[in-house]
Each structure stands twice: as structure tokens, then as C-alpha cells.
N, C-alpha and C positions, 0 to 999 in steps of 0.2 A: 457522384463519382465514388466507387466501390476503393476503399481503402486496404491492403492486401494486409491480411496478419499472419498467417503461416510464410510466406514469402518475403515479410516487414522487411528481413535483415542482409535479404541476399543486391550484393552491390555497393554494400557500407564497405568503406576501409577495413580491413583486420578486425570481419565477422565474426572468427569465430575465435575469438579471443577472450578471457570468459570479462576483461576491463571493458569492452565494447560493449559486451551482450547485459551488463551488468548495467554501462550507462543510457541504454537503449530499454530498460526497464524490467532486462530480465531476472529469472528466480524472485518472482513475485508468487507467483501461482504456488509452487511446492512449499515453502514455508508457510502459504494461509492454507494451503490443507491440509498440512500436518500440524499446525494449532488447534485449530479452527473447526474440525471435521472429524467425527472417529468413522472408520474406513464403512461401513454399513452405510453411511448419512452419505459420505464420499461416492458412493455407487450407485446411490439414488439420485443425483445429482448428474450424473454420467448419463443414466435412464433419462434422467428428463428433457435433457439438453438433447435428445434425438439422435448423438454422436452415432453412424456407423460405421465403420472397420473401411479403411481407405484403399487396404490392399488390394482388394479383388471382387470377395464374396457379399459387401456392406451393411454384415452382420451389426446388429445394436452392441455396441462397445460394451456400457454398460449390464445387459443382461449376459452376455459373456462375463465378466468377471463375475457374475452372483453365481454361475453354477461351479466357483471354485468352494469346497467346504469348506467350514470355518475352522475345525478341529483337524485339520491334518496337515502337520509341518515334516519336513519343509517343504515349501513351495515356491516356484521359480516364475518371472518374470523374462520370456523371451522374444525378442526384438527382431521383428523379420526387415532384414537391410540389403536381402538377396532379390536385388529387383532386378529380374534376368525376363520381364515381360518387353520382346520388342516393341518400337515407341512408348516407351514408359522411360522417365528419367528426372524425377522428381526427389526420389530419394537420396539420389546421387548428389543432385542441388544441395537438398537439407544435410547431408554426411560431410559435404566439405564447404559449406559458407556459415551453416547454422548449428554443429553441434553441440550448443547447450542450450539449444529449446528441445531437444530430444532429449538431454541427459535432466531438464526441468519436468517433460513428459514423463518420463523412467520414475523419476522419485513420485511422483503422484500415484501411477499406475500401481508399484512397488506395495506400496504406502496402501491402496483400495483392498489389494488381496490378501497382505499379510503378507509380501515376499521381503526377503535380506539379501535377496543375491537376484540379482539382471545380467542378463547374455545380451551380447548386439551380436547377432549373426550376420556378418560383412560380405556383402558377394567380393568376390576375390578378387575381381580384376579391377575394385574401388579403392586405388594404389594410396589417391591423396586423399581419398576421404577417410580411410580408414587411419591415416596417418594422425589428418586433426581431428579426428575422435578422439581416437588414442590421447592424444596432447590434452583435450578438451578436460576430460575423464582423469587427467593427473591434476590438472588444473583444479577442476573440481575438489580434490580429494583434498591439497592443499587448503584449499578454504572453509573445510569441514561440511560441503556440500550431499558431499559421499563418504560413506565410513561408518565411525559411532556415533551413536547420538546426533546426525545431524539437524542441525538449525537447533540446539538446544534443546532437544526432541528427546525421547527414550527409541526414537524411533533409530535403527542401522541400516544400513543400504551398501553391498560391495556390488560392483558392475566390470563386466568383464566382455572384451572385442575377440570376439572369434569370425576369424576370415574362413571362407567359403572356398570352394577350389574351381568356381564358374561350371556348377550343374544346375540347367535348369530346373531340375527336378526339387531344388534347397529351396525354393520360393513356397513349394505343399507342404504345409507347418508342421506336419508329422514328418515326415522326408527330410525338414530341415531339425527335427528333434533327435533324427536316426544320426545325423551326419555331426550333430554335439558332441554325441556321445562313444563317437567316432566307430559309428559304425559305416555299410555302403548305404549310402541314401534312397533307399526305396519307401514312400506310404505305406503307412501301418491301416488297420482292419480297423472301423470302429462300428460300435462301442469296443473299451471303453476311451471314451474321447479325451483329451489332454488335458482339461479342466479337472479331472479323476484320477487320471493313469498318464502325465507327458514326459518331462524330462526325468531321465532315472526311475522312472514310473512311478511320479511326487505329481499333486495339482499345480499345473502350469499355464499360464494364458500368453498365448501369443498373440504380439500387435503389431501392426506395421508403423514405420517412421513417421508417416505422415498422422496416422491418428491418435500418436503420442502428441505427435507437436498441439495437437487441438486441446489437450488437457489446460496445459498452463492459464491459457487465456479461457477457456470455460470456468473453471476457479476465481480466476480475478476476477473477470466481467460479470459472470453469473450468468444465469439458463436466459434469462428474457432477451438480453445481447444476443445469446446466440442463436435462439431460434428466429431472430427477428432476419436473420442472413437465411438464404435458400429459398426453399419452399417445406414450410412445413404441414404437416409433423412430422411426417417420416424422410424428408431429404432438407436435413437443418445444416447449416454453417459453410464454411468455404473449400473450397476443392480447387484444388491442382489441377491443370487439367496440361498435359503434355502433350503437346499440339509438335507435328510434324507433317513431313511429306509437301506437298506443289503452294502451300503459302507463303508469303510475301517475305511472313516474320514470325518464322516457327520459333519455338522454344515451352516454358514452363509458365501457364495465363492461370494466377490465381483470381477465381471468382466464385459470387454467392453459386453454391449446389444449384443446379437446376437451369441455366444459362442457354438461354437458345442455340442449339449449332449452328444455326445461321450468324446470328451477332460473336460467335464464340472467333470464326472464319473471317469474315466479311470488317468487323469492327476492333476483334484483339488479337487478330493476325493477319492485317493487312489485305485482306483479301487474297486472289488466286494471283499465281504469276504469269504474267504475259494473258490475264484477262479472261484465260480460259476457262469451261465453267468447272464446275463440280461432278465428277463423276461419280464415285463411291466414296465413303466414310468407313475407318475401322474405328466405332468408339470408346473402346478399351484396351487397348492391344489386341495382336494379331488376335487372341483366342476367341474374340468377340466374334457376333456375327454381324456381317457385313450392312450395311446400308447405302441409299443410292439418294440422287438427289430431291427427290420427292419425299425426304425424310429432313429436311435442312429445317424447319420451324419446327420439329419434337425438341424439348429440355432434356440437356446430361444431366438428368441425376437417376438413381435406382429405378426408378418405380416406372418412369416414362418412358426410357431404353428397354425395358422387361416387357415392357406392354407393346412393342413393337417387334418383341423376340430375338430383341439382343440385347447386350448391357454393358454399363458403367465401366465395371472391371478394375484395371487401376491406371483408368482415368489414362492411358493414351491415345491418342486421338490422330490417324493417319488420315489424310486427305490426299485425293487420288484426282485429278484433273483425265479430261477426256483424252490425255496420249500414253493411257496405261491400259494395257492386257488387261483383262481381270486375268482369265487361265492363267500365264506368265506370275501373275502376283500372287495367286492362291497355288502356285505350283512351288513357287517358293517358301512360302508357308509352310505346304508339306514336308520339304526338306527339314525345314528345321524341326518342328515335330518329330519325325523320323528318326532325327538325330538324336532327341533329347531324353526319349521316352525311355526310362529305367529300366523296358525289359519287365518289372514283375508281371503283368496281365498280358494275358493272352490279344485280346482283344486288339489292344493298342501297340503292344511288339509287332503282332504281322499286321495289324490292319492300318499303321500308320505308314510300312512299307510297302502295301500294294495301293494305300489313295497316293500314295507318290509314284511308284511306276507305272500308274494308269495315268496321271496328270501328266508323266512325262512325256507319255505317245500320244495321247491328244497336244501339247505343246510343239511337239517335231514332227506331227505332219503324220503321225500313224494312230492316229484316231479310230474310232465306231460308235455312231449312235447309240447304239448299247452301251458305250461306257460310262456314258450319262443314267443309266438309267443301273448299269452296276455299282457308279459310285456312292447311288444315295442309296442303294439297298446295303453295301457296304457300313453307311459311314451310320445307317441304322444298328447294326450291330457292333458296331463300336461303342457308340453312345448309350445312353436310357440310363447309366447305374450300373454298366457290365463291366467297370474296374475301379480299382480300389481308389484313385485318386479321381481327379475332374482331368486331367493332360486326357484323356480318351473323348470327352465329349468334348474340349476346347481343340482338338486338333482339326475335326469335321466343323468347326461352325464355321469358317471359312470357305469352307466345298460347299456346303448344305444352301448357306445365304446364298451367292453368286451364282450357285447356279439356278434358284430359282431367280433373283432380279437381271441376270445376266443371260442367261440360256442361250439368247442369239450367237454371243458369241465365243461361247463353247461349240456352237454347231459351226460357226464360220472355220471353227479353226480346224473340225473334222472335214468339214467339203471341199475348203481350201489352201489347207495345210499352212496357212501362215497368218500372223494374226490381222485383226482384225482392223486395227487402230493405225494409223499413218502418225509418226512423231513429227 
């Protein structure tokens, strides 16, 4: 039986209380490696443990922080807390039950690159989470956790909550660097990449909630613990995995990296409701591409999702039983795309607004065969690397997938103008 450690605390009385978090064993990790570690040894330590980046991309944590320079101060530490990915809702958990395994994560991380100052960039409409951040983070400072010299260290640490105003677009870590610094949040051109040139144009590494929280206990436990979870080498330790949509018992399933979507469905969310089977799979939020049920024994981790030409993402996982549209669902997709996209690229400004008004008249009955065959020439020129950020290729991999596993009933809905599926 798989014991949850990012997850441990959520459920306990007055979580995130820093007496709770303290009697439940935490600030173990940050005080042994700032004794215990000079920040180089600390990075290799990161590298080994196979940690990669929980928010989206599953970059190696550690070899991120090494391409921050050693000689150039100051450098910043900032915290992407803007989880605006629908079906994702993992951080939100960690922002308001666990706030000081993040703020244990911060000081480690902090502490690897040589920073004195951390941002938690808050998505805005995380009203109570940001509140017991906020709370956690003074808490902290009173117990000389954050500050000067904390844990009797030479080492200083100041951290600071900055709320988001709910733009998708603050989740693309340059986008969320523009909107620091308060400018309009549009993706920056890279080179030169943030590690070089990020906040105030200082080396700056940005991490998401959940792959801070994995520091503390990497530290305590050490590399062999943690790669002995997942599947390694390259998909180590435990993952979130935010399970939604037609299951028994959706919510937030911490388990090792790498978890069958069948046992993920069938065993840690109850199965389907009302019996029905499995239709499609989104398994990283919407941006992902799609999967169908022929795909239920591939493992969620990086490397298995990628090999089937979609991915992990950040880890949410929508489940679609046989009384859903696909068109209807991926038409709604488009919407929000459409909605969110920042306007800089060409690409993705009008070509997220014509894969939406083409989904819309196949949806209401004004369909053409050719529209299938315009939207993937379409959603080709969107994608490949023809805009600055990923929002251009994540808005098609929902059109792209579905219409290749689904096709049928993309044509049912042109022949017969309604959908396909009887609720």
C-alpha cells in the first residue's frame, strides 16, 4: 500500500499551521541542507533523484537549476502557483492545506541557486489559498525560518505572494515573469532563457508547487528512497495526479510516477459512474492530446504518454465515459483557447479563432467534410514552433487527437447535424 508523501498532510486538523506541520515532522529537509550541503553537492543531489518539473514540461529540476551562473547576483527564486491548466487542481490543494512544505521546498530550492529572495506567483482567484500562504510565510518569518541567517545558517531567505489577476497565459514562466514585473503578460523570445536573463533580467529558476514540495523529503530521505517510487530513471517519485470528470471518486490520487490509467480509474477513483465504459482520456489537461480506451494499460508518467503522442502535463486527468460528444468537448476547448491566447502570435490570435468557428458549425449542424480536412491543415500551421509560447500547439492537440481516434463522429455530426451519442 503506497503511502502518500506530497499529499501526507492534507485532511489533518489545522494543516497548515506551521505547530501542525512542525508536529507532523516538517522543516526537516531545509535545515539538513543548509548544514549539511553547499548548494553545488545540493544540485547534484536533485540530478540524481531523477526529480522532473511537475508543472507541465517534466524538465530534470535539477539540471535546471545548474544552468543558473554561479557569479551573477542577484538571482531570484520564482514559484509558479498560477495553475489556470483545466482539470488540474493540485496546487490549489497544496496553497491551502500544506503551505509549509512549499515554503520548506522555497528554502531548499532558494538555498541550490544562490537566491535571497522567492516570489509565489498566486493565481488570483486562489482567495483562501493565498490567504494561508500569506499567514504560513509570517509564521515562518516569526520562527526565524525566513529572514536572516535562518536555522543559524549565514544563509537569508525573504519570500514574497504575488496574486495573479486569472490570465491563462501567467502559467508560461516568461509570461508569468512579464506580469512580476508588472508588465501585460505576453511570452518573451528565447534565448536568452530565464536561468540567464528572468526576472529584472537576473538568473532566475522557476518551479512549480508541487516539485518544490518533493525537495524536503528528497533531502531527508535521500536519492535511493526516492527513486525506489515510480519508475525509474527517468520517471522517479510520486505525482499528483488530478483525476476528474465521469469517475465514482474524482479528486487529487497521490501515487508512485508511472501508475497504470487503468488502476489510476478503476482502483483509486472508483471506477466509471453508472458502469459505463471509458470513452476518451485527457491526461494532462485539456492541452494534452487526447486518448481513447485502447490506451487504458500505458503508465502516467513522461516518457510512456510521449511515446503514445501525448503527455503527462500537469498531471490532470479528465475521464469521458461513452455519453460525451467528442466535437461538443473539443469545441469547448477551443473556446477557451480562443479566449486565453495573449494576442502576441499570429498564429495562435487568428488560428485559435477560426479552429473555434469551424468546430462551431460542425457542432450546429453546418458542417463539411472538408472541414476535417481544413482543420488539421489548419491546426498544422499553428503548431511546429510557429509561436513564441506552447498555448499554439497545446490549443490543436485536442482537435488533432480526436479527430484522428474519433473521426466517425466528427462525420456523424456533418451528415446528421446532431450528435452522435444518446445521454
Amino acid at each position: 500500500m503506497y503511502e502518500p508523501v506530497i499529499l501526507r498532510n492534507i485532511g489533518v486538523p489545522n494543516s497548515w499551521d506551521i505547530d501542525v506541520y512542525l508536529q507532523r515532522g516538517g522543516y526537516q529537509g531545509a535545515p539538513k541542507a543548509l548544514r549539511n550541503y553547499v548548494p553545488a553537492a545540493l544540485i547534484e543531489l536533485v540530478k540524481q533523484s531523477g526529480l522532473r518539473g511537475r508543472g507541465g514540461a517534466g524538465f530534470p529540476t535539477g539540471q535546471k537549476w545548474g544552468f543558473v551562473p554561479k557569479d551573477l547576483f542577484p538571482k531570484y527564486l520564482v514559484v509558479n502557483a498560477d495553475e489556470s491548466e483545466p482539470g488540474t487542481f493540485s496546487n490549489r490543494a497544496l496553497l491551502e492545506h500544506d503551505p509549509h512544505q512549499i515554503l520548506d521546498g522555497i528554502i531548499i530550492a532558494a538555498y541550490a541557486i544562490g537566491s535571497n529572495a522567492a516570489f509565489i506567483y498566486c493565481r488570483g482567484e486562489f482567495a483562501l489559498g493565498a490567504q494561508r500562504t500569506q499567514a504560513a510565510i509570517e509564521q515562518a518569518k516569526e520562527r526565524g525560518y525566513i529572514g536572516n541567517n535562518i536555522f543559524g545558517t549565514d544563509f537569508s531567505l525573504e519570500v514574497y505572494l504575488v496574486r495573479g489577476a486569472g490570465a491563462y497565459i501567467c502559467g508560461e514562466e516568461t509570461a508569468l515573469l512579464e506580469s512580476l514585473e508588472g508588465n501585460r503578460p505576453m511570452p518573451r523570445t528565447r534565448p536568452p532563457f530565464p536561468a540567464i536573463a528572468g526576472l529584472y533580467n537576473k538568473p532566475t529558476v522557476v518551479n512549480n508547487v508541487e516539485t518544490l514540495c518533493n525537495l524536503p523529503h528528497i533531502v531527508e530521505r535521500g536519492v535511493e528512497w526516492y527513486t525506489s517510487i515510480g519508475t525509474p530513471p527517468r520517471n522517479t517519485g510520486p505525482k499528483v495526479y488530478c483525476v476528474s470528470g465521469h469517475v465514482r471518486n474524482p479528486g487529487n490520487k497521490e501515487l508512485p510516477l508511472g501508475v497504470p490509467l487503468r488502476e489510476l480509474i478503476y482502483e483509486h477513483s472508483g471506477g466509471m459512474i453508472d458502469e459505463r465504459p471509458v470513452k476518451a482520456v485527457i491526461p494532462g489537461g485539456i492541452s494534452a492530446q487526447m486518448l481513447n480506451a485502447a490506451h487504458l494499460d500505458i503508465k502516467m508518467d513522461f516518457d510512456s504518454l510521449a511515446a503514445v503522442g501525448s503527455m503527462l502535463g500537469s498531471g490532470g486527468v479528465i475521464v469521458m465515459n461513452d455519453s460525451v460528444c467528442i466535437p461538443h468537448a473539443v469545441w469547448r476547448a477551443s473556446e477557451f483557447f480562443n479566449h486565453e491566447s495573449c494576442g502576441k502570435c499570429t498564429p495562435c490570435r487568428e488560428g485559435t479563432l477560426w479552429v473555434r468557428q469551424i468546430l462551431d458549425r460542425i457542432c450546429n449542424g453546418r458542417g463539411r467534410l472538408e472541414d476535417l480536412d481544413l482543420l488539421t491543415d489548419l491546426a498544422g500551421k499553428i503548431a511546429g514552433g510557429r509561436t513564441v509560447c506552447a498555448l499554439g500547439d497545446a490549443s490543436v492537440n485536442p482537435v488533432i487527437s480526436s479527430i484522428k481516434l474519433f473521426r466517425d463522429e466528427y462525420e456523424y455530426h456533418i451528415k446528421y447535424g446532431r450528435c452522435p451519442t444518446k445521454n
